[in-house]
C-alpha positions as CSV (number, residue, x, y, z in Angstrom):
1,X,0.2,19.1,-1.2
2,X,-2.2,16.8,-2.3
3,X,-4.4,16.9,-5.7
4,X,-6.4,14.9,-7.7
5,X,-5.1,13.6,-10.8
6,X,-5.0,15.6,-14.1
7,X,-7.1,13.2,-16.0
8,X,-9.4,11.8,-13.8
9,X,-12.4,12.9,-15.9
10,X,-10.7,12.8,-19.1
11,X,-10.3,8.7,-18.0
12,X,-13.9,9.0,-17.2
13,X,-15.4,10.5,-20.5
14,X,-13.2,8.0,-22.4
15,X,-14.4,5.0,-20.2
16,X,-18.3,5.9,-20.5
17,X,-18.0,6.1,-24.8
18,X,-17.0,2.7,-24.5
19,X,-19.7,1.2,-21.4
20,X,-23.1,2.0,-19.8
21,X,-22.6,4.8,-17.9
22,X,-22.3,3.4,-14.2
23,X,-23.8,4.8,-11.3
24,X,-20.8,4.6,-9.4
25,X,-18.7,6.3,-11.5
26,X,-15.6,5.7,-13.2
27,X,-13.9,3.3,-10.6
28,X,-15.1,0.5,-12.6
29,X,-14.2,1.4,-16.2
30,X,-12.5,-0.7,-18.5
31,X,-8.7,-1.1,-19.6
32,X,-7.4,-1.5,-23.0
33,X,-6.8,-0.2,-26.2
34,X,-8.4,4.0,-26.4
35,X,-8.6,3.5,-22.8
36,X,-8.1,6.2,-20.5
37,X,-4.8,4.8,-19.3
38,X,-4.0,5.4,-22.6
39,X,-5.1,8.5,-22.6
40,X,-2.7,9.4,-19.3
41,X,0.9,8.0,-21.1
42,X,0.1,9.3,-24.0
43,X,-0.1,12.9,-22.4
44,X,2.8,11.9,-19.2
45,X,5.0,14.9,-19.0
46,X,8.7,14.2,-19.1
47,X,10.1,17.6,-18.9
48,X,12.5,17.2,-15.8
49,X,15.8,17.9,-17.0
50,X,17.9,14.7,-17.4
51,X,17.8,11.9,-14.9
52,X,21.4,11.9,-12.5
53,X,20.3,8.4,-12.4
54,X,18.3,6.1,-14.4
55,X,18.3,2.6,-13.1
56,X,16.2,2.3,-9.8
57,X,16.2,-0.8,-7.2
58,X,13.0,-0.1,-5.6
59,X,11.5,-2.4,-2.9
60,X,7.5,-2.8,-2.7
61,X,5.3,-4.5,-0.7
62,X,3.3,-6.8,-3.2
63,X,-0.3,-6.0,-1.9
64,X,-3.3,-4.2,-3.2
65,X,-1.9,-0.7,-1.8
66,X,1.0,-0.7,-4.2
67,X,-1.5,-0.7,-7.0
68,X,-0.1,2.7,-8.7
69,X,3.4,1.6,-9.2
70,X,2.1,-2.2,-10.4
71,X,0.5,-0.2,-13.6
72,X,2.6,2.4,-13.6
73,X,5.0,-0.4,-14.5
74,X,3.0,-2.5,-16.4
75,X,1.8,0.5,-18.6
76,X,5.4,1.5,-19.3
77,X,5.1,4.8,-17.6
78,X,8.5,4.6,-16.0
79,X,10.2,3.5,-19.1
80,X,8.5,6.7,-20.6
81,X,10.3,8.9,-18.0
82,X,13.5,7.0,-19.1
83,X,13.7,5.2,-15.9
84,X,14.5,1.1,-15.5
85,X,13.1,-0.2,-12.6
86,X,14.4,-3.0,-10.8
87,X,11.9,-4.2,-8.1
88,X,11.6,-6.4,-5.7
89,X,8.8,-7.4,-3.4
90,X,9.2,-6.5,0.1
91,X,9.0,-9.4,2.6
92,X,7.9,-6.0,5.7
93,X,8.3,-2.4,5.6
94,X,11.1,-2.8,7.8
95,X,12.9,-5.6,5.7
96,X,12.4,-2.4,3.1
97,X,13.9,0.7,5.3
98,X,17.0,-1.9,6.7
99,X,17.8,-2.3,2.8
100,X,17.2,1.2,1.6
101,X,19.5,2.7,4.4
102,X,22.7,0.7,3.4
103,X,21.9,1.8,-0.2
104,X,20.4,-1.6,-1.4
105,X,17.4,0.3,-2.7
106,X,16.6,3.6,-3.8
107,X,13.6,3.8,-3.0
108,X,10.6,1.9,-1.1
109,X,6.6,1.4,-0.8
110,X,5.2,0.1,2.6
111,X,3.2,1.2,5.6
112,X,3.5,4.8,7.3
113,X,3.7,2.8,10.9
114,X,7.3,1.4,9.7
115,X,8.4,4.8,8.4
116,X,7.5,6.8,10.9
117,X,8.6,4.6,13.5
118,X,12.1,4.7,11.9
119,X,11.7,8.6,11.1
120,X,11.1,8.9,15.1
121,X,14.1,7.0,16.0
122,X,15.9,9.8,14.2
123,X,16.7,7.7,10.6
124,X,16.5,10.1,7.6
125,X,13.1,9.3,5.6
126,X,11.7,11.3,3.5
127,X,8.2,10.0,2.1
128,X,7.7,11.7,-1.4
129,X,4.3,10.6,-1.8
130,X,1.1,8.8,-0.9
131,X,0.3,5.6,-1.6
132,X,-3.0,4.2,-0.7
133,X,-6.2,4.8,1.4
134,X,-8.4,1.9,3.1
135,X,-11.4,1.3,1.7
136,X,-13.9,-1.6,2.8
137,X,-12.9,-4.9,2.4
138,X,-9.2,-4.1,1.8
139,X,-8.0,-5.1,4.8
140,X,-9.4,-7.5,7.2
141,X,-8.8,-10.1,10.5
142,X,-9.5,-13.8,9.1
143,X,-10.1,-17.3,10.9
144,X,-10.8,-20.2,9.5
145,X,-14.6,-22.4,9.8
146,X,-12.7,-24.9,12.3
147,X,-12.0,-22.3,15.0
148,X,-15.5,-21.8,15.2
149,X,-14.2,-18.2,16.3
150,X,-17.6,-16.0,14.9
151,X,-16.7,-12.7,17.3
152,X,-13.2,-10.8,18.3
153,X,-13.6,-11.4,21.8
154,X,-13.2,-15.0,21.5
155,X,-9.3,-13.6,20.4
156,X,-8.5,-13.2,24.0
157,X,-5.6,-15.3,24.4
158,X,-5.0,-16.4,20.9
159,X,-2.3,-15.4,17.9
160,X,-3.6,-13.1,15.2
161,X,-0.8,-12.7,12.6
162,X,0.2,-10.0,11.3
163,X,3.2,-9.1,8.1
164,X,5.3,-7.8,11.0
165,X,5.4,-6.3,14.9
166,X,3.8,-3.0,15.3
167,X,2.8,-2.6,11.9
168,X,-0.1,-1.1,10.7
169,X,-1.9,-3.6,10.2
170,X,-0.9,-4.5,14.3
171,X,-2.2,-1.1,15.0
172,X,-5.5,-1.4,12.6
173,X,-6.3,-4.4,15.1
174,X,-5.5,-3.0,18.8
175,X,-7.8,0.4,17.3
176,X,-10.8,-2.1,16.2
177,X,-9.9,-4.6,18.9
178,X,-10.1,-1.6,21.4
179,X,-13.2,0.0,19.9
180,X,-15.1,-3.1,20.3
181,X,-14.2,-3.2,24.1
182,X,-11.4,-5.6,23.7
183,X,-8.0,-4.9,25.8
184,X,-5.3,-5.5,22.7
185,X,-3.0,-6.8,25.6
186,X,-5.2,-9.6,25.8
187,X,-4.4,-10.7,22.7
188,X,-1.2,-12.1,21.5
189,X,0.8,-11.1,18.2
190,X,3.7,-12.6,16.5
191,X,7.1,-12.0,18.3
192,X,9.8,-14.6,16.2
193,X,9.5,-17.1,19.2
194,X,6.0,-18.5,18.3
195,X,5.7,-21.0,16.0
196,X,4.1,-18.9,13.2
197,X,6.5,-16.5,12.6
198,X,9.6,-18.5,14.0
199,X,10.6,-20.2,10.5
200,X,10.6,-17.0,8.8
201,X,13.1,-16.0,11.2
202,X,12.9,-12.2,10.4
203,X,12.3,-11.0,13.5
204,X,8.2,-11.7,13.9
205,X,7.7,-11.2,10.5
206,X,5.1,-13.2,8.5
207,X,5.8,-12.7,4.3
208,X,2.2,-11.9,2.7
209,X,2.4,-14.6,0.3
210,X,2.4,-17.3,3.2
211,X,0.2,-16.0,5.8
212,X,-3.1,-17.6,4.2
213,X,-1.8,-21.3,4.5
214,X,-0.1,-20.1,8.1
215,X,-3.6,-19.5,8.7
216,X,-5.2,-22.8,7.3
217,X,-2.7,-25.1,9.2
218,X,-3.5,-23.4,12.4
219,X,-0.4,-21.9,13.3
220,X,-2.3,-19.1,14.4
221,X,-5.6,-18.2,15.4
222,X,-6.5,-15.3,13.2
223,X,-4.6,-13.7,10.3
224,X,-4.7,-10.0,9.2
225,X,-4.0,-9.7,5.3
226,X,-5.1,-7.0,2.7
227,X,-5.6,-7.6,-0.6
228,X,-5.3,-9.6,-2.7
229,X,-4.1,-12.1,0.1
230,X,-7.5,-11.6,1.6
231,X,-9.2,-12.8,-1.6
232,X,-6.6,-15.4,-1.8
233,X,-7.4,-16.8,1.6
234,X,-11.2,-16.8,0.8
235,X,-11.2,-18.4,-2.2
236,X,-7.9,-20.7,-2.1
237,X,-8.3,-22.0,1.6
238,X,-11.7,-21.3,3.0
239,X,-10.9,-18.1,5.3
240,X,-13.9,-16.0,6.4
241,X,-13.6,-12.5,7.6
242,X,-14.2,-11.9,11.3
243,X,-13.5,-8.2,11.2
244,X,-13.0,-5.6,8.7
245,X,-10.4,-3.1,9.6
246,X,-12.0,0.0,7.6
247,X,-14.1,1.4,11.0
248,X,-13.6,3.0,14.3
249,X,-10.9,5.6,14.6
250,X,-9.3,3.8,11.6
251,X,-11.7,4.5,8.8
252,X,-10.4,5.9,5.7
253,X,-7.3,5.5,7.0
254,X,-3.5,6.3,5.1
255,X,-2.2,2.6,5.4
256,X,1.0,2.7,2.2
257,X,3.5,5.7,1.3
258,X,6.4,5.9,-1.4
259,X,9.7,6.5,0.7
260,X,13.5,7.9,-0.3
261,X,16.5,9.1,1.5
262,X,17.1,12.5,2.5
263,X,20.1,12.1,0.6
264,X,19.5,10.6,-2.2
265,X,16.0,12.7,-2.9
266,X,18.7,15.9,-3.3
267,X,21.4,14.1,-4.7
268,X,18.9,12.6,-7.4
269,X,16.0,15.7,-8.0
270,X,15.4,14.9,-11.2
271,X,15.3,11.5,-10.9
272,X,12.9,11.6,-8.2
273,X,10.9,13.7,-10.3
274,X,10.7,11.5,-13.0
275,X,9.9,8.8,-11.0
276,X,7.2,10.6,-9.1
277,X,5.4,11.6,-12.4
278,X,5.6,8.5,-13.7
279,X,3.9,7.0,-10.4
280,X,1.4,10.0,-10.0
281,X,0.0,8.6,-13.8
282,X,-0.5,5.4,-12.4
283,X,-2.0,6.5,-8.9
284,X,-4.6,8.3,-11.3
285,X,-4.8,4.9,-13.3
286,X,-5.3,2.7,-10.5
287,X,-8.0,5.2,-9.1
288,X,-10.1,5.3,-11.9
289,X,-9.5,2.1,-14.3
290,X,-10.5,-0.9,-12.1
291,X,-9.2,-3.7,-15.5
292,X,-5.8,-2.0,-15.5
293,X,-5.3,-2.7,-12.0
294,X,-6.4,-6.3,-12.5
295,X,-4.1,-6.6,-15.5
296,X,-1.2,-5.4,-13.6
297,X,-1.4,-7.9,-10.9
298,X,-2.1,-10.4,-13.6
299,X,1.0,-9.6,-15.3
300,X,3.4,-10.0,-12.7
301,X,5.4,-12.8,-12.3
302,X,5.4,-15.4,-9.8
303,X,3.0,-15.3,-6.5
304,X,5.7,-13.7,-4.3
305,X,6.5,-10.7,-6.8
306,X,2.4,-10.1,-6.0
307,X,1.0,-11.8,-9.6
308,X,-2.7,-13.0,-8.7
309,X,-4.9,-15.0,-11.2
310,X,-7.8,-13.5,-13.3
311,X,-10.4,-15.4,-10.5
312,X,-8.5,-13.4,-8.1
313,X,-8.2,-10.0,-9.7
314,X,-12.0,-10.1,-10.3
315,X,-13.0,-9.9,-7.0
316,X,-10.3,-8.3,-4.7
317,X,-11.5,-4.7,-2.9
318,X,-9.1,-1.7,-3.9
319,X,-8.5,1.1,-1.7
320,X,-8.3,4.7,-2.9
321,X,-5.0,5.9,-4.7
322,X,-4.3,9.7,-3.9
323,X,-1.8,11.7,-5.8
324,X,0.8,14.0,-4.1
325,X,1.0,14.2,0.2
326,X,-1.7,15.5,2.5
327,X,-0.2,16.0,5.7
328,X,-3.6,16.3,7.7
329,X,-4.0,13.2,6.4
330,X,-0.7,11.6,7.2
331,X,-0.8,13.4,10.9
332,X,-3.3,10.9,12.0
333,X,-1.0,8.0,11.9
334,X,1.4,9.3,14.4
335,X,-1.7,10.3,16.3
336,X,-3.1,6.8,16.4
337,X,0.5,5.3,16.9
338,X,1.4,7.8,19.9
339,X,-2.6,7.0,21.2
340,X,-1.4,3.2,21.2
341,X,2.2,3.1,22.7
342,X,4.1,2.7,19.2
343,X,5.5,6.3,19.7
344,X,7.0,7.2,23.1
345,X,5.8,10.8,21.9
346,X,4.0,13.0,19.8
347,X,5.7,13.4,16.3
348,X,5.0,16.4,13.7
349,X,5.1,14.0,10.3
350,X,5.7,17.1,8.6
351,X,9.6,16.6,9.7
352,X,9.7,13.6,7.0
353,X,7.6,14.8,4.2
354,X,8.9,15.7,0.3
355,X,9.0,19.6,1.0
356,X,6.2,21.1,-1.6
357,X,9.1,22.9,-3.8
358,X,11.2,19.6,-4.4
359,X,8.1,18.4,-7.0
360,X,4.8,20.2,-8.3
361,X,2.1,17.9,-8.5
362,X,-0.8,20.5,-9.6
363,X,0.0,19.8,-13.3
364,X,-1.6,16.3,-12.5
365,X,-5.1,17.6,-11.0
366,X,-7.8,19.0,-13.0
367,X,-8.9,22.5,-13.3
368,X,-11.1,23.3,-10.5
369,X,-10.2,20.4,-8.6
């Protein structure tokens, strides 16, 4: 089930009080004090029953896409659902799954590819949420003045680095690569043997954080990065986009979703649902208060936990941030994934989706909506 949040235009009317009203909307509103992220804790419902569990361990990939938990966080909305969170940046998706199926964490944010590659293979993922929805600019191929690369078919034969194999964002560029007449097989991607990936040794993984100056010192041709490591490599080291991902068969497509156990989502129901209203809030946050999201990437700490500076922040492309699961939606990454070898088969996601009576997310979308 998938909804819009509660408060969107409660957030909105709040906003436009304070600012010109701007054409675009609300997506641009400002953050602060009578804010409409104010507005959204102060009206958070906590009415679950009592947490089994109240101290999470929850693994997250530190881009753009995990905007929603960053100021569901930094706003104190989990705290609010009497919830501690302990997180962690992801280095991959995969890093993620490896560490939530021993029990390490409780509960993780990366890309569908990862999960439903593992829910294929027969490992018990549940995803409980969406995360994030490409929009323009959020993720793209870059290369560097020096290669004098200006066109993706001058990547036949070259590295483009990507956070890990078969990813999404490896199967963002074999769909562009392929819709622009390029054979993807003619282009290479990190494997753990090249150079690139090699000292990370994690199995062809690049870490976000590092792919910029991997990119800079020519380790690789071309680097694929979302934000706010794609703002990062423009302004901090010169980068210059070849190719933005958001077109072809892979526009408006579901790149991050929020991930449990099987187990551990009946084990832990109201947990889950704490944790899921909590997030929903800052999904609708993220969607609609640009300043909150740039506050909550300010206010992390260190570059590898995700923290960006205010330059940064100012200029980085957000994607959408949808609340609850739409499975239509979802459906077209196993479609993409079978249509480009990364599933030997077709696969129904609805076999790893949070089933609609484990959480109601209608009391999060607005009359009407």
């Amino acid at each position: 089930m998938l909804v819009k949040g509660k408060w969107g235009s409660a957030a909105c009317a709040v906003a436009l009080t304070a600012v010109t009203v701007l054409a675009a909307g609300c997506s641009s509103s400002s953050s602060g004090s009578g804010s409409g992220a104010d507005l959204i804790a102060d009206t958070l419902p906590t009415n679950y029953g009592p947490a089994e569990t109240t101290t999470l361990n929850v693994g997250v990939v530190p881009a753009m896409d995990s905007a929603g938990f960053f100021v569901a966080q930094n706003e104190g909305l989990f705290a609010k659902e009497g919830l501690t969170i302990n997180y962690s940046p992801a280095t991959s998706s995969e890093t993620a799954i490896a560490q939530q199926l021993k029990g390490q964490l409780q509960i993780s944010a990366g890309n569908y590819v990862s999960y439903i590659e593992a829910a294929a293979k027969g490992d018990p993922l549940e995803v409980v949420s969406e995360g994030s929805v490409m929009q323009q600019g959020a993720q793209t191929i870059f290369v560097m003045p020096k290669s004098h690369i200006t066109q993706l078919s001058q990547l036949k034969g070259k590295l483009i680095g990507v956070n890990a194999p078969s990813n999404i964002d490896y199967l963002l560029d074999v769909s562009v690569l392929k819709e622009n007449g390029i054979d993807p097989t003619a282009v290479g991607f990190p494997t753990g043997k090249d150079k690139a990936s090699a000292q990370y040794k994690d199995d062809g993984a690049i870490p976000f954080p590092f792919m910029a100056q991997d990119l800079a010192s020519g380790e690789m041709a071309a680097a694929t990065m979302p934000e706010p490591f794609a703002s990062i490599a423009e302004q901090q080291f010169g980068a210059v986009p070849l190719a933005d991902l958001n077109q072809g068969a892979t526009t408006d497509f579901p790149i991050e979703g929020y991930v449990v156990t099987k187990a551990w989502a009946r084990q832990n129901p109201n947990t889950l649902k704490r944790f899921l209203a909590a997030l929903s809030a800052g999904q609708e946050i993220a969607d609609t208060d640009r300043a909150a999201v740039e506050k909550a990437f300010e206010d992390l700490k260190g570059a590898p936990n995700g923290q960006v500076p205010a330059s940064i922040a100012a200029v980085m492309a957000l994607d959408t941030y949808p609340i609850g699961i739409d499975q239509t939606r979802l459906q077209r990454v196993a479609n993409v994934m079978f249509q480009f070898g990364l599933l030997t088969s077709p696969y129904k996601v609805s076999n790893m989706l949070l089933p609609s009576s484990s959480f109601n997310f209608s009391p999060f979308s607005a009359p009407g909506a």
